[in-house]
N, C-alpha and C positions, 0 to 999 in steps of 0.2 A: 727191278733194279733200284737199288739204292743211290740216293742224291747225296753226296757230299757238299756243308757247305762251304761256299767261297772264304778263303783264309783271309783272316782280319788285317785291317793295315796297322801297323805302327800306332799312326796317331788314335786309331780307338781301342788299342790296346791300351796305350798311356791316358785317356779320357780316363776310361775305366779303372784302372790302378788310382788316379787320383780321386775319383769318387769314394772307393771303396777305403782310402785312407778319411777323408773327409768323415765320413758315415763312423767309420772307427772311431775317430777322437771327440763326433760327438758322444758317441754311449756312451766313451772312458770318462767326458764331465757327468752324462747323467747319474752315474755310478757313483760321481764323487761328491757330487750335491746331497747324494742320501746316506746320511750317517748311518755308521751300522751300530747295530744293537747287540751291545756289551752287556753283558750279565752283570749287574751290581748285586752281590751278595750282601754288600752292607747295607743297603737303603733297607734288603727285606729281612736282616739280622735288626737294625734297629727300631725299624718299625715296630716288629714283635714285641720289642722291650720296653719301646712306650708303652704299647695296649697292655702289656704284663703288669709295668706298675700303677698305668690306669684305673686298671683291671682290680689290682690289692689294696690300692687307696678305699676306690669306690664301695669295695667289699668291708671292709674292717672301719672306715669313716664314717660311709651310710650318711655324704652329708647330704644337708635340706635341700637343696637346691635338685637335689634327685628324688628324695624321701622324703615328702615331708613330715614335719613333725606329727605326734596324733594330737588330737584336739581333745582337751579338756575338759570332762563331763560339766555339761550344763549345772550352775547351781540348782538345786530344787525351787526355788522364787522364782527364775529363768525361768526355769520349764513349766512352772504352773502358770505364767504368764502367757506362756508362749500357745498351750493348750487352750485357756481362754480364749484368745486371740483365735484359733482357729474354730473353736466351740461358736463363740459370735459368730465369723464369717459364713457358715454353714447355716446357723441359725438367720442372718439374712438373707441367703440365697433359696430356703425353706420358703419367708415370707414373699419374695419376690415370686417366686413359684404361683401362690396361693394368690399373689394379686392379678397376675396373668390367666392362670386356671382354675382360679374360682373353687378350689378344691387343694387340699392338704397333700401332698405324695406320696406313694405309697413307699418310698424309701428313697436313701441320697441318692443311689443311681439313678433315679426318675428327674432328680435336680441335675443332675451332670457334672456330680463332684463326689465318686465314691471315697471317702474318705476314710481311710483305714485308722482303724482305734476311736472314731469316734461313731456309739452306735445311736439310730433314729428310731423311737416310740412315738405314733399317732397314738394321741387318746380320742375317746370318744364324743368328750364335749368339745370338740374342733382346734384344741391347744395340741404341744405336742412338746415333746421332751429331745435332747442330746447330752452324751452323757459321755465321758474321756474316760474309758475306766481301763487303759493302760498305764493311769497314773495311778499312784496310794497317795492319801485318798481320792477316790473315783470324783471326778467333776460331773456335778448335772446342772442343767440350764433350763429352766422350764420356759415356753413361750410368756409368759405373764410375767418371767421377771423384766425388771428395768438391766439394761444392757450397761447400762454409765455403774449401777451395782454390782452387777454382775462383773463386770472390769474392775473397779476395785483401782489400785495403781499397776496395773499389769501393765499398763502401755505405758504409763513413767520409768517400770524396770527396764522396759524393752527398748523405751529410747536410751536411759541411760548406757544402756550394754552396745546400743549403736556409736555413742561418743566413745566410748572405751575403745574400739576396735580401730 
């Protein structure tokens, strides 16, 4: 046997309906708070059409502040300078070597500075040679020369070219 339940009064029928309206007009604000989302065709037409002639400046302008300019080959005084300049360094990084291990290196790598284009000859009477011969004319440095000759005004070009900059 089935139980029928006891019929509602009045006043919880009307509880009820009032709830149930209550409850209604909150969603209908929640709904209303949230703006709906509209398709803007023109925000995403004009955007396009910035980036497009962004896009053509950037290409046919090429300016610096993206590319920059190319740099200016070194004069030749420059560059013999500047090879010096690294000819020397090597050449005391060599003797520093020898003052530490009492022995000549068997090559820059052993010094901890392989230095490309510039090549290392040990001679046998305990001097030894480096030599830049990626340049014309080929630089050599022998350990016996004087380093202040050997420089020459290479480090006055090389300051000067620093004040220039």
């Amino acid at each position: 046997m089935t139980t029928v339940p006891p019929p509602r009064s009045g006043k919880q029928q009307l509880l009820e309906a009032a709830q149930a309206a209550v409850q209604d007009q909150v969603t209908k604000a929640r709904l209303q708070a949230i703006p709906a989302a509209r398709p803007r065709p023109w925000v995403l037409g004009t955007s396009l059409m910035v980036l497009a002639v962004v896009g053509v400046y950037v290409g046919v302008a090429r300016p610096d502040w993206i590319f920059p300019g190319r740099l200016l080959p070194e004069p030749p005084a420059l560059r013999e300078a500047s090879w010096r300049m690294a000819i020397l360094r090597e050449a005391k990084l060599v003797e520093a070597f020898r003052a530490k291990q009492g022995k000549l290196p068997a090559d820059l790598m052993e010094v901890g500075t392989p230095n490309f284009g510039i090549s290392y000859r040990r001679n046998v009477d305990g001097t030894f040679s480096l030599t830049a011969d990626s340049i014309t004319p080929p630089l050599a440095y022998q350990s016996t020369d004087s380093a202040k000759t050997f420089l020459g005004e290479s480090l006055n070009r090389l300051v000067e070219r620093g004040k220039a900059r």
